[in-house]
N, C-alpha and C positions, 0 to 999 in steps of 0.2 A: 305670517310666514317669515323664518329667518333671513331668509334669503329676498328681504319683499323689494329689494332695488331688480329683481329678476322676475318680479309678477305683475307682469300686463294683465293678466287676466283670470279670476277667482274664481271659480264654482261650485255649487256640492251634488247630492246624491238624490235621485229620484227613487223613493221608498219601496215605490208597485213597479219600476222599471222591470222588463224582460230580462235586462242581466242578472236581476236577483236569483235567475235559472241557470245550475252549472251545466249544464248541457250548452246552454244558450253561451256563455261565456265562452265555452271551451271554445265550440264550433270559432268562436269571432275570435277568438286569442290564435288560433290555427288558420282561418283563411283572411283575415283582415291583417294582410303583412304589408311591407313596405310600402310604400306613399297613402294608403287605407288604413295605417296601424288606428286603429281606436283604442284606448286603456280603459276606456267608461266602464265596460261591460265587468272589466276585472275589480275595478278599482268598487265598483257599487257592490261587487257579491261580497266583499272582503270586510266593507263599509259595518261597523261594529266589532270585526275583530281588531282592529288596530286603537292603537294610543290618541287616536283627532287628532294626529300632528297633520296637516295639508298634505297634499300628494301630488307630484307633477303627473301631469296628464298630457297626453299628444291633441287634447279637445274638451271643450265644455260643452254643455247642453245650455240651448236660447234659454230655456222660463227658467233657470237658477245659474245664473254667470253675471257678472260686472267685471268694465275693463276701465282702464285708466282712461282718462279722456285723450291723449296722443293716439291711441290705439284707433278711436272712433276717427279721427282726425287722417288719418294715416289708410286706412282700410274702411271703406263705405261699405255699405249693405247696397243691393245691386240686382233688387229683384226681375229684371230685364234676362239675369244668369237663369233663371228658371229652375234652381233648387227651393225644395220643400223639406222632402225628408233628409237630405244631407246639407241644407243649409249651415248647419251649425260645425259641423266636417268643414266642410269650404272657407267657411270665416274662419277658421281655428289654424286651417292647414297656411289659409294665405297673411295669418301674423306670425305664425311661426317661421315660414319662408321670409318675410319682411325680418323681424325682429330677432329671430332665434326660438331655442327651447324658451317657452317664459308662461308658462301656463300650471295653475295648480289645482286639485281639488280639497274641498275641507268637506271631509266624511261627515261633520260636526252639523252642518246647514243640510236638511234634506227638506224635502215636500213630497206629495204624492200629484200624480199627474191623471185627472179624469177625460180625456178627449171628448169631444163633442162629436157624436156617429154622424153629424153631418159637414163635419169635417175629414173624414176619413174616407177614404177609397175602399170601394167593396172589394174583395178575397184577390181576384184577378187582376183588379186595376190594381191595387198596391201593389201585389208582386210584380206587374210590367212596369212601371213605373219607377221602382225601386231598381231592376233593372236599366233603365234609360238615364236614372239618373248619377248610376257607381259610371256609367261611360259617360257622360257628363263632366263628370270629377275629374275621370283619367283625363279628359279632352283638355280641362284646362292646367292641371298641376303634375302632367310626365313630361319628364326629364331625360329619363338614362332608360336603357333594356332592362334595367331592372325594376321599372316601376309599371312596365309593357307585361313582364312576369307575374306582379305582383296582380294587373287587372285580370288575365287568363285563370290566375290560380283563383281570385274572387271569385270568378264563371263559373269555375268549378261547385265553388259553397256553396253558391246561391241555389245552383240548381240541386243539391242536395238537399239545401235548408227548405226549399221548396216543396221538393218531393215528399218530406219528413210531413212538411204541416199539415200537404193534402192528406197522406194517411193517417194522422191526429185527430183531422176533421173532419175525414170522410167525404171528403169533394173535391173536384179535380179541377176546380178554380185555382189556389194557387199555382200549382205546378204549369196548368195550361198560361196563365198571366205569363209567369218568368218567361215561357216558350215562349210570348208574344213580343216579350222583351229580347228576347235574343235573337229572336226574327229581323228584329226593327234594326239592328245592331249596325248593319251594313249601309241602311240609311241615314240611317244620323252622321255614320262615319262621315261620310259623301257631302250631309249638310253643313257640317264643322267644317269640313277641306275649303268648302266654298265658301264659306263666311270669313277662312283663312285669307285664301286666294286672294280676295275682294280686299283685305285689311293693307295686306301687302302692295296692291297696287297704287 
């Protein structure tokens, strides 16, 4: 990287990622706006047409990232937060908050990514899930009405992206998960306020 006095932190491109879908990218280029921007989705479909020069990114992915050891030093992992699937969202969002833009990807480095099905949450659970944890996010990194905007318009995708995958698949597990997740919404809020409340006194 030219710029490597401004790269805390390296990544590359996961080969079988879902972004390699433009469908799948659009949607997240459109509803992952302000304080959720993710570049991955974009940055991975793109990944062969460009020159391998690096490319800033607003996030890397955990199994293909390395950080400067200040970075580690500076920002812990903090499994107590209770991200999974946007673990890597949360560490990204809160060096950038810490340090600045400083994050790059090299199209150049890729892998492919096989999950283990017993590590994965069935149809329903991942979409609640994945719901409980974008309010999660907003809980700990909004700031301004604008990033209060930015969680309602997510609401919106999810539940679209939702609805897309149950008629894909034919089952009414994802869509009904998201719903279980937006159920739950009013509760968590309520849980955070009081884990607030409690900090403050």
């Amino acid at each position: 990287v030219s710029q490597s006095r401004y790269a805390l932190g390296v990544g590359g491109v996961c080969r079988n990622s879902p972004g390699k879908n433009l469908v799948y990218a659009l949607m997240h280029k459109i509803f992952y706006r302000g304080v959720f921007r993710d570049s991955r989705p974009w940055i991975t479909l793109k990944a062969g047409q460009e020159n391998g020069s690096p490319i800033p990114s607003t996030a890397l992915s955990g199994g293909i990232s390395a950080y400067r050891r200040k970075v580690l030093k500076a920002i812990p992992f903090v499994p107590e937060e209770g991200f999974h699937m946007l673990e890597d969202m949360h560490f990204s969002r809160n060096l950038i908050e810490r340090f600045g833009p400083c994050l790059w990807i090299n199209p150049q480095a890729t892998l492919q990514h096989f999950p283990a099905k017993e590590g994965r949450a069935r149809l329903g659970e991942f979409e609640k899930r994945r719901m409980e944890e974008v309010l999660r996010f907003y809980h700990y990194h909004q700031k301004k009405i604008s990033d209060t905007l930015s969680f309602f318009w997510l609401c919106v995708g999810l539940t679209i992206f939702s609805l897309l995958k149950s008629c894909i698949l034919g089952s009414h597990k994802p869509f009904f998960g998201h719903a279980k997740g937006l159920l739950n919404l009013s509760k968590l809020l309520n849980t955070y306020a009081s884990r607030d409340l409690k900090k403050t006194k």
